[in-house]
DSSP file (Angstrom, degrees, kcal/mol; ACC not computed):
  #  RESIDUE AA STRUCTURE BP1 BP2  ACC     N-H-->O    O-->H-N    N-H-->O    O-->H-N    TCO  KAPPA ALPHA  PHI   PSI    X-CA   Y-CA   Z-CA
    1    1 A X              0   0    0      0, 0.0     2,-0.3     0, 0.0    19,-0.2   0.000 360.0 360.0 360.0 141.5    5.4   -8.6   10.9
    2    2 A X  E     -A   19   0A   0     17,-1.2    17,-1.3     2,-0.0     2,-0.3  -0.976 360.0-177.0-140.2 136.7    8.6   -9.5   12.7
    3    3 A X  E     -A   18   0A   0     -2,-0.3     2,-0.3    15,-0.2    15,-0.2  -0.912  19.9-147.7-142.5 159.7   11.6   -7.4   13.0
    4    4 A X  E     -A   17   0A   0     13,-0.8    13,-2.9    -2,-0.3     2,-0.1  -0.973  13.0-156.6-147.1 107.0   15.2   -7.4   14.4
    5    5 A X        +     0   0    0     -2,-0.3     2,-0.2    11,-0.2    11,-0.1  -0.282  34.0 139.2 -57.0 156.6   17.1   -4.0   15.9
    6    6 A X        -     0   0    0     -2,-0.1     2,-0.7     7,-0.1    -2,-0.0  -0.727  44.7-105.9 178.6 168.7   20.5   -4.2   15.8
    7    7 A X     >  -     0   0    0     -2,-0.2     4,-0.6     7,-0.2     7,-0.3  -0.755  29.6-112.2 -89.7 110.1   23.5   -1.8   14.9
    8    8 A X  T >4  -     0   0    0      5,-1.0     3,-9.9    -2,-0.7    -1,-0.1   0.211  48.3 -79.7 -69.1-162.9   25.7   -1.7   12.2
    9    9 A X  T 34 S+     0   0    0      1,-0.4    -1,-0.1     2,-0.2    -2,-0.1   0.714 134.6  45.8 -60.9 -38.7   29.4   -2.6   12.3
   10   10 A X  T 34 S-     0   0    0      1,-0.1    -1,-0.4     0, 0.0    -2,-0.1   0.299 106.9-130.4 -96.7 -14.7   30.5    0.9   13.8
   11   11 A X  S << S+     0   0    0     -3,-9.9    -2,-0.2    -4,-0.6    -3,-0.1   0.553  88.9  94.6  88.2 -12.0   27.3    0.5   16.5
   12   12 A X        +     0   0    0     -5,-0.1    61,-3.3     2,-0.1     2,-0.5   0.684  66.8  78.8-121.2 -20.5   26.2    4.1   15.6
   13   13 A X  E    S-C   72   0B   0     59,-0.2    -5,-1.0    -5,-0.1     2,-0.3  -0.687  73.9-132.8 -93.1 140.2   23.5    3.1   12.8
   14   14 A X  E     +     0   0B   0     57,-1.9    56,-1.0    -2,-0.5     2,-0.4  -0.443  34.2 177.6 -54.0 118.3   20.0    1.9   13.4
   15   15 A X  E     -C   69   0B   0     -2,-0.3     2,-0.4    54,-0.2    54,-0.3  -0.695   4.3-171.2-150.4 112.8   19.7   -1.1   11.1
   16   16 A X  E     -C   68   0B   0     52,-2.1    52,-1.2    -2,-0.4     2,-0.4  -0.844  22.7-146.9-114.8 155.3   16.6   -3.3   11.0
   17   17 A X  E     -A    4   0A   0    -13,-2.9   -13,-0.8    -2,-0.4     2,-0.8  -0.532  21.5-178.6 -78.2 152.1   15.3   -6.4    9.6
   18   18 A X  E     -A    3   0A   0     -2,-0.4    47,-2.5    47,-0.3     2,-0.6  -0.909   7.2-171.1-146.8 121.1   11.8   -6.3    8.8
   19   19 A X  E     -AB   2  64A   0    -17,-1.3   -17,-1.2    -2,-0.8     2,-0.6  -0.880  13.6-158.8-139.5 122.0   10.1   -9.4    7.3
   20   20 A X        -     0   0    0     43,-0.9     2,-0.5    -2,-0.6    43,-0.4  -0.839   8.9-153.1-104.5 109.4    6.3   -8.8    6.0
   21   21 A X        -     0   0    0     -2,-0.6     2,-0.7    41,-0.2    41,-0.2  -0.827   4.7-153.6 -96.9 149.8    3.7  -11.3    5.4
   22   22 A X        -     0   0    0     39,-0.5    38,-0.6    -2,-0.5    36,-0.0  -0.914   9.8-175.0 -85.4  96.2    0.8  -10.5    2.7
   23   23 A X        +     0   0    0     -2,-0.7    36,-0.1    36,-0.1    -1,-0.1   0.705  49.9 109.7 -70.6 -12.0   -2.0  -12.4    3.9
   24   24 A X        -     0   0    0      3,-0.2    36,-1.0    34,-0.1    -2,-0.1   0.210  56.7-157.6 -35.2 164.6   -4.0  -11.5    0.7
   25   25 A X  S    S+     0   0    0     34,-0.2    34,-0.2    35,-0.1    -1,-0.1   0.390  89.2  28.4-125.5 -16.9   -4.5  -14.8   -1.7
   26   26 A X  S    S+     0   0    0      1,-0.2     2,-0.3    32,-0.1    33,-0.2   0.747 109.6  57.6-106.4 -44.8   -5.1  -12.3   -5.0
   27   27 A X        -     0   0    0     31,-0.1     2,-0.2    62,-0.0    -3,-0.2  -0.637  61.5-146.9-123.9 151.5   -3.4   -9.1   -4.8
   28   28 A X        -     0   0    0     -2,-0.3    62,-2.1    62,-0.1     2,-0.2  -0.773  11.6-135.0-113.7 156.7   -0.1   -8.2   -4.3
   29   29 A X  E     +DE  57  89C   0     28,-1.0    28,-1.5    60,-0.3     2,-0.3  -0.886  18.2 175.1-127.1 115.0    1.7   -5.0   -2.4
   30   30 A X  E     + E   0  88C   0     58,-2.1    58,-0.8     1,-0.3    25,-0.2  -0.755  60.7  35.1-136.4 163.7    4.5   -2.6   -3.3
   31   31 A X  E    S-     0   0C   0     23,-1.1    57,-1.0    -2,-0.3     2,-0.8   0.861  70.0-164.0  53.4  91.6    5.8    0.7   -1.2
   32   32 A X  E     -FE  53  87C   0     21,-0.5    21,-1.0    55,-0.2    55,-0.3  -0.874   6.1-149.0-110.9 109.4    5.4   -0.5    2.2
   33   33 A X  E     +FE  52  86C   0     53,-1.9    52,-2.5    -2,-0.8    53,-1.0  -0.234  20.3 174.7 -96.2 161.6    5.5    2.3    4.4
   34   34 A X  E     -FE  51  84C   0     17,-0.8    17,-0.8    50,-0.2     2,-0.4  -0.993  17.4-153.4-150.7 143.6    6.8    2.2    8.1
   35   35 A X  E     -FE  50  83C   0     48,-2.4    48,-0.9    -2,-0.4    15,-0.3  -0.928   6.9-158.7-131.2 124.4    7.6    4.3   10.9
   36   36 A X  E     -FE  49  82C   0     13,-2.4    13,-1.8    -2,-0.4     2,-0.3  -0.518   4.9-166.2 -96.1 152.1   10.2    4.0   14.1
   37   37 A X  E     -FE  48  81C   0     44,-0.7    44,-1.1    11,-0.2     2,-0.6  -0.975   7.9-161.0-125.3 130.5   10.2    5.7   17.5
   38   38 A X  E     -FE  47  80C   0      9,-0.6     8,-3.2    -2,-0.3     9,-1.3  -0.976   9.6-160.6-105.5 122.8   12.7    5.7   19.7
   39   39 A X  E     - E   0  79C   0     40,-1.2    40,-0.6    -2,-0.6     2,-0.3  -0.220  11.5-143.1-123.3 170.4   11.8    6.7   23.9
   40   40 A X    >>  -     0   0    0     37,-0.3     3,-3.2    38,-0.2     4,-0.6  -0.729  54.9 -72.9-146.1 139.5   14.5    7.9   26.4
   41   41 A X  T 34 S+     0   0    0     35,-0.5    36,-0.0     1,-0.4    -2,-0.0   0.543 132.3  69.1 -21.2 -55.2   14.0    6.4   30.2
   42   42 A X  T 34 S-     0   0    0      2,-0.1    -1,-0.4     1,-0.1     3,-0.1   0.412 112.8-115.3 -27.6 -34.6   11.0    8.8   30.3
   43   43 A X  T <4 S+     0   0    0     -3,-3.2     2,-0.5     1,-0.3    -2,-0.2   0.466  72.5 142.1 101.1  19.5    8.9    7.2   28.0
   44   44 A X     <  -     0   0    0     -4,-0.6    -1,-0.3     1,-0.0    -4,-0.1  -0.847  59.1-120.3 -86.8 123.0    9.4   10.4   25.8
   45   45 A X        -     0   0    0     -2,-0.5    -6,-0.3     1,-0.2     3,-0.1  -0.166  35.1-179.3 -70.9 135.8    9.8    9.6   21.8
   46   46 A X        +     0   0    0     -8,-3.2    -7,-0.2     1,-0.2    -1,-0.2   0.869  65.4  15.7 -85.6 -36.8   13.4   11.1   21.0
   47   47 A X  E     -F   38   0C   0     -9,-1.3    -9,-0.6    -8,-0.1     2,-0.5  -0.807  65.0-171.4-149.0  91.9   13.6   10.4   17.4
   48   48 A X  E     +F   37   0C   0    -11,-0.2     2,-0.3    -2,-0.2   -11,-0.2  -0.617  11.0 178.4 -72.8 129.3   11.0    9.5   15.1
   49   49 A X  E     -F   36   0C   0    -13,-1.8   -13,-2.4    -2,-0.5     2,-0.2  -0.996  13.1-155.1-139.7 131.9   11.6    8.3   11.5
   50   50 A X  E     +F   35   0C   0     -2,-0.3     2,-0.4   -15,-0.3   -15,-0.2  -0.484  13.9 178.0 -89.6 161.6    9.5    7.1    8.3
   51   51 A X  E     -F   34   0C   0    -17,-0.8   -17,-0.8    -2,-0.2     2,-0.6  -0.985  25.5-133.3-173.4 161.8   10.4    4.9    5.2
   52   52 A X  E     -F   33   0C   0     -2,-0.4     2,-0.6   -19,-0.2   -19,-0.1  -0.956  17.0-143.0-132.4 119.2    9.0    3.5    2.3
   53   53 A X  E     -F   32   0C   0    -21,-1.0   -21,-0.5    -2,-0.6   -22,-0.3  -0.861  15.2-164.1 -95.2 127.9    9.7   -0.3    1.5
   54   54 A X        +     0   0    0     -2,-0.6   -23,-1.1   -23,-0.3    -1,-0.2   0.954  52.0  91.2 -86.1 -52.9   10.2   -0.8   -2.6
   55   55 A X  S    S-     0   0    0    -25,-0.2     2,-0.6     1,-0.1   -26,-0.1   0.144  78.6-111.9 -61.1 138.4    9.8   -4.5   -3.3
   56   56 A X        -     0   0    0    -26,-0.1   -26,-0.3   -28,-0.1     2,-0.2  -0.486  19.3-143.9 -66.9 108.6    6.7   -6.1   -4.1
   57   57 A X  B     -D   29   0C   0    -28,-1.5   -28,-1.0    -2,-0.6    33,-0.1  -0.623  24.7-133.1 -54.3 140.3    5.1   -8.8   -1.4
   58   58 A X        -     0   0    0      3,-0.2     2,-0.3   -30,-0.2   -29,-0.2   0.060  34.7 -91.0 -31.1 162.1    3.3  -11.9   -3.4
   59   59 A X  S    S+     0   0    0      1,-0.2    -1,-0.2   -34,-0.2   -34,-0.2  -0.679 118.9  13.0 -88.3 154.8   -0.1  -12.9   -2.3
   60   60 A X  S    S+     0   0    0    -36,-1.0     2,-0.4   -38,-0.6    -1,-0.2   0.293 105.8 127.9  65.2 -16.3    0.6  -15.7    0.5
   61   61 A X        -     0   0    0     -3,-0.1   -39,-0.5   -40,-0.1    -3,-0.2  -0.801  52.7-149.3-129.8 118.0    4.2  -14.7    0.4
   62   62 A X        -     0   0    0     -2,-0.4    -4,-0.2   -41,-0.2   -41,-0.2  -0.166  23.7-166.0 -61.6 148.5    6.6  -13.8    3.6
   63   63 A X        -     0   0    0    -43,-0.4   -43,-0.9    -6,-0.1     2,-0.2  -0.479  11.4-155.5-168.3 117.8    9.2  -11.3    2.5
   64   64 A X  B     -B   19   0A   0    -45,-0.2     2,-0.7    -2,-0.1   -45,-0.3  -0.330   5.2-166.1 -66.7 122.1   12.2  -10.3    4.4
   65   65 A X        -     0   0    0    -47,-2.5     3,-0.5    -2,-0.2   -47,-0.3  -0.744  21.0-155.4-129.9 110.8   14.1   -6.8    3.8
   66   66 A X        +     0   0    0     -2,-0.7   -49,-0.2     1,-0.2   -50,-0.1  -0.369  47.9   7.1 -90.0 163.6   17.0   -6.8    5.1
   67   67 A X  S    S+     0   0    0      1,-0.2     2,-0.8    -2,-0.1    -1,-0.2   0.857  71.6 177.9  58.4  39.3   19.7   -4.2    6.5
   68   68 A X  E     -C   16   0B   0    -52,-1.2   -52,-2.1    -3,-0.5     2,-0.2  -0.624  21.5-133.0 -69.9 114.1   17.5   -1.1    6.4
   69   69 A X  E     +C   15   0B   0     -2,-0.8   -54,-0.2   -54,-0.3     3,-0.1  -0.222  29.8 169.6 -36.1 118.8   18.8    1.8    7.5
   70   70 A X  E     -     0   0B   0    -56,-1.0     2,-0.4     1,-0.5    -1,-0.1   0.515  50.8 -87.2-126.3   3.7   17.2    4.2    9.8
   71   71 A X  E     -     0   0B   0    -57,-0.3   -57,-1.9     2,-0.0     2,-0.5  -0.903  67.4 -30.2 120.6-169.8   19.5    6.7   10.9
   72   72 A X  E    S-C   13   0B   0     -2,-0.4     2,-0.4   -59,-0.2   -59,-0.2  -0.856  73.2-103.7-109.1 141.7   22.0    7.3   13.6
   73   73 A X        -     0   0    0    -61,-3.3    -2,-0.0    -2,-0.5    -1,-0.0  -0.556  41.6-116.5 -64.7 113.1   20.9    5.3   17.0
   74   74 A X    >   -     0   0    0     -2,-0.4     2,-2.3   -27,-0.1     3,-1.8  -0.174  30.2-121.0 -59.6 131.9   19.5    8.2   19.3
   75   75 A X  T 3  S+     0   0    0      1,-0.3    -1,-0.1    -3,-0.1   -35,-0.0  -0.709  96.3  30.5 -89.1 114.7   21.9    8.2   22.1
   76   76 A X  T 3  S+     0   0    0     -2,-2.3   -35,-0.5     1,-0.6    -1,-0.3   0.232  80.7 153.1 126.7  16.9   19.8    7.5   25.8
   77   77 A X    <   -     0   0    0     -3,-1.8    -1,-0.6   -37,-0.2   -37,-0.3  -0.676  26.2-179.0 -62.3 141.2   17.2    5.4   23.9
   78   78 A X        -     0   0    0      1,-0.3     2,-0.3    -2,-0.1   -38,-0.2   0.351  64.8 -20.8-134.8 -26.2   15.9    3.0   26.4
   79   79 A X  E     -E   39   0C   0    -40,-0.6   -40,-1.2     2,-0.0    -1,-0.3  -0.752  57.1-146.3 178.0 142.0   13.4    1.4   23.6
   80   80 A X  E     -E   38   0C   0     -2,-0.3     2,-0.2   -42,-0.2   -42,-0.2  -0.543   2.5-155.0-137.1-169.7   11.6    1.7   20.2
   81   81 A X  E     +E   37   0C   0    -44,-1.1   -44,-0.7    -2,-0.2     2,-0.3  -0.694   9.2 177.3-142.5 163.3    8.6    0.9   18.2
   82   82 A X  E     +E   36   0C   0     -2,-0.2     2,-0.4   -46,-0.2   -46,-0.2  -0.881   6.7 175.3-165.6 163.2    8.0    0.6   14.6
   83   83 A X  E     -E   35   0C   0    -48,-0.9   -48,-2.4    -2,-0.3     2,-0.1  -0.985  36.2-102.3-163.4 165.7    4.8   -0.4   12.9
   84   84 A X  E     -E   34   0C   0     -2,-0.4   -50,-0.2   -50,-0.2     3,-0.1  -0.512  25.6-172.4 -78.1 162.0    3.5   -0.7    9.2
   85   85 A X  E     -     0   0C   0    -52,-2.5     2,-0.3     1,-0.2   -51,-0.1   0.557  58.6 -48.1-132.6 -38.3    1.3    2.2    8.3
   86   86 A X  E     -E   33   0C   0    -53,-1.0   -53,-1.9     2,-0.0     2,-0.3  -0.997  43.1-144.1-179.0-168.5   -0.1    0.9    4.4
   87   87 A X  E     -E   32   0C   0     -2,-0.3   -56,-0.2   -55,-0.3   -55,-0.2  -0.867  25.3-113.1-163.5 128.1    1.3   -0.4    1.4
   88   88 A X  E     -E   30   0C   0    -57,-1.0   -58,-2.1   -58,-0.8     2,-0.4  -0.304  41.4-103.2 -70.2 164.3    0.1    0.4   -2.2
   89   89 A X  E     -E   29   0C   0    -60,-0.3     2,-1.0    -2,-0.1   -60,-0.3  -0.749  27.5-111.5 -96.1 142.2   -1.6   -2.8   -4.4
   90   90 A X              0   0    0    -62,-2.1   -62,-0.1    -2,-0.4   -61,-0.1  -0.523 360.0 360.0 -32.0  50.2    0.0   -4.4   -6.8
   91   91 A X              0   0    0     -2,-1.0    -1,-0.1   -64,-0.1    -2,-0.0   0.509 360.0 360.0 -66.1 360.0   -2.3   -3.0  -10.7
């Protein structure tokens, strides 16, 4: 997985790119669920958030989703996290 923080135009939204490999060679992946944290100088999480990705990954096949939404960027976040949590198969 590789991903890219950044803000939208206004600075105040969370917006990431999220790009997903299926390493699988048969079965393919839908609903890929994900979850952010966001820390304060403290190394305490401020804002925690969940999400469900819709599009189907391919077996073998990278797939990018861009300009996801998370929310409003916690003001005095010092750094965040996100990680995949599961994804249903593909029937």
């Amino acid at each position: 997985m590789k991903c890219n923080l950044h803000g939208d135009q206004t600075q105040t939204m969370a917006i990431w790119d999220i790009q997903v490999a299926n390493r699988s060679r048969t079965q393919s992946y839908k609903d890929v669920r994900y979850a952010t944290n966001y820390y304060n100088g403290q190394d305490a999480v401020i804002y925690h958030n969940e999400g469900t990705l819709s599009e189907v990954v391919d077996p073998s096949d990278q797939h990018t989703f861009n300009s996801i939404n998370d929310g409003l960027y916690p003001v005095g976040a010092t750094r965040y996290t996100i990680e995949l949590k599961g994804a249903q198969p593909v029937q």
